[in-house]
C-alpha positions in Angstrom: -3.1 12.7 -0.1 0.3 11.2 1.3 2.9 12.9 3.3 6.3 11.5 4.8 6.7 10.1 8.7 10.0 8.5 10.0 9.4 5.9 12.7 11.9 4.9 14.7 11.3 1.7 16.8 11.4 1.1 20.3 13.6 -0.9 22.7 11.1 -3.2 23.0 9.6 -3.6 19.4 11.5 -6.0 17.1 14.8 -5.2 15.7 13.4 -3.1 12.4 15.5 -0.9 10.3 14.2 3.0 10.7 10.9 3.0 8.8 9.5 5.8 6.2 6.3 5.7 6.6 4.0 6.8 3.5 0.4 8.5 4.6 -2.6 7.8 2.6 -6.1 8.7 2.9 -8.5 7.6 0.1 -12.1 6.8 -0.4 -13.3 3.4 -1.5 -13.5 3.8 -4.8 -10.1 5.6 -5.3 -8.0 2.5 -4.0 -6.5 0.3 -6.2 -7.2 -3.4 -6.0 -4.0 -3.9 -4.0 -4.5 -1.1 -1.6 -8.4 -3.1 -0.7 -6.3 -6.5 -1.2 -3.5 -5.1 1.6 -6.4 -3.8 4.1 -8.3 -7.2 4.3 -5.2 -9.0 4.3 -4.1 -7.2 7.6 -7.5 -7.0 9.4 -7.7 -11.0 8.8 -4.3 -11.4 10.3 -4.9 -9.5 13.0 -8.3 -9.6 14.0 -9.4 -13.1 12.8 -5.7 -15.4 13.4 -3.7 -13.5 15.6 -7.0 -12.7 17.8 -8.2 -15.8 17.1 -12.0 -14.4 16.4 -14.0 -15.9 13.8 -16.4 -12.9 12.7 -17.2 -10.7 9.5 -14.8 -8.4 8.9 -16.6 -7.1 5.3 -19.4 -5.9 6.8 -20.5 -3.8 4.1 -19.4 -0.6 5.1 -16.1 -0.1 4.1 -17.5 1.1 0.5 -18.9 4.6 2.4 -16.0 4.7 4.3 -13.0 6.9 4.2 -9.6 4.9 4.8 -6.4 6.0 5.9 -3.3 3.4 5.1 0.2 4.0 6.6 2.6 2.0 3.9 5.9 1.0 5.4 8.8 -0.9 3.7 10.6 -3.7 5.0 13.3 -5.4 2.7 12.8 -3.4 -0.4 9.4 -4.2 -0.3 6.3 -2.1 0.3 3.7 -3.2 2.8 0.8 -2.2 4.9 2.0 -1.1 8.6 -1.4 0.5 9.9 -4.5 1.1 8.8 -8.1 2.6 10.0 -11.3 3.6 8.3 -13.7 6.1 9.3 -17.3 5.8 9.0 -19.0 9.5 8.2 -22.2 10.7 10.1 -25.7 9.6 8.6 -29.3 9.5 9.0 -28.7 6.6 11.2 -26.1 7.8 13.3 -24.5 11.8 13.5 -21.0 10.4 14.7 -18.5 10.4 12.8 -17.3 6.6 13.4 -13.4 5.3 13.7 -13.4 1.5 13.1 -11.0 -1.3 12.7 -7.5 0.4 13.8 -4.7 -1.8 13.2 -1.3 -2.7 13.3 1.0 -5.2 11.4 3.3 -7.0 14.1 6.2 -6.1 11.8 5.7 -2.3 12.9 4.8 -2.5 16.1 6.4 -0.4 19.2 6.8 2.8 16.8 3.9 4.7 18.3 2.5 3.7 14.6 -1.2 3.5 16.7 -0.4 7.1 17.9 0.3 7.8 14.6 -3.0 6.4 13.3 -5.3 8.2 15.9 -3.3 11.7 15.8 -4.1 11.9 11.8 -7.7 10.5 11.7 -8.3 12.9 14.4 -7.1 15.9 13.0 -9.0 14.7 9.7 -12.1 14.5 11.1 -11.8 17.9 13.1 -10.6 19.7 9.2 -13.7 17.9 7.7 -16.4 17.8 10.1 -15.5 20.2 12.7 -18.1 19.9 16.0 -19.1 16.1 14.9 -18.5 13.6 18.0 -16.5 10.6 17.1 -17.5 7.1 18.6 -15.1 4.2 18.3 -16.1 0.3 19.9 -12.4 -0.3 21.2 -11.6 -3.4 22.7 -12.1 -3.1 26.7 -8.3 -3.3 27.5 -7.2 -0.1 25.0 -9.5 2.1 27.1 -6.1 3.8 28.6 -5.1 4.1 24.7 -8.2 5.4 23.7 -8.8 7.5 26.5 -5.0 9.4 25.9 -6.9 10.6 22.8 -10.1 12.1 24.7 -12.0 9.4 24.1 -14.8 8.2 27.3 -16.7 5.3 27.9 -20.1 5.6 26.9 -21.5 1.8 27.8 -20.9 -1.0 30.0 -18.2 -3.5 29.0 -19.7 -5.9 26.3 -18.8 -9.0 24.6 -18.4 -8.8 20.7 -17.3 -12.2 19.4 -15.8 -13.3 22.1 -13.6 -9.9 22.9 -14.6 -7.5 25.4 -15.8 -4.3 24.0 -16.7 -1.1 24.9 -18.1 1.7 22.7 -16.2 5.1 23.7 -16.6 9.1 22.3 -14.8 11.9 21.4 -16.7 15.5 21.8 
């Protein structure tokens, strides 16, 4: 399923042409190899260089996993702006699960996270209406988080080297 979003960018985000935005939510075994290519490009960029945070991204989960891609073009050429997954409710846990949000620095300061949370959001409320969603956000997006309805629901933690706290949705 993909649908259209212009995003215009802010004052403060780099100087960016407008950007059409293309929506896409798939399953794991309905992307393509450079859809799966594109998301572990841009967590590693993000979460393992630009964070500087040696950890395991493929954790093994993103096989169950639903995964919603927002593809952006810059120069002609089509690339990954944001991206999320979301982990469904199971007999280990009955939260649905939003994991690994993330932006390229190319499309930042478009409201593109906004953008990310407002569609998994209304996804999850369309497919599993009443479920709670938990998200581990690091510590200083609690304000972020919190726009969204999310709470703290632990103490401030360290995960590798970030602080972390785990945060829920009713």
């Amino acid at each position: 399923m993909t649908e259209q979003f212009t995003a215009v960018p802010s004052a403060t985000s780099p100087a960016l042409p407008t950007a059409q935005l293309d929506w896409q939510w798939s399953a794991f075994d309905a992307l393509n190899a450079r859809d799966v290519y594109a998301m572990l490009e841009l967590r590693s960029a993000v979460f393992v260089v630009e964070q500087n945070c040696v950890y395991g991204d493929i954790d093994g989960l993103d096989a169950d996993a639903w995964h919603l891609f927002a593809w952006g073009e810059r120069d002609g050429v089509r690339e990954l702006a944001g991206y999320l997954r979301v982990l469904l409710p199971d007999a280990n846990d009955a939260d649905v699960r939003i994991g690994r949000v993330v932006t390229s620095p190319d499309f930042r300061g478009i409201k593109l996270g906004n953008g990310l949370l407002e569609r998994a959001i209304g996804h999850i409320a369309q497919q599993w209406p009443g479920v709670p969603m938990r998200l581990h956000a690091q510590a200083h997006l609690q304000k972020f988080y919190g726009a969204f309805g999310f709470k703290p629901v632990s103490d401030i933690h360290d995960e590798d080297g970030i602080a972390h706290v785990w945060m829920r949705s009713e």
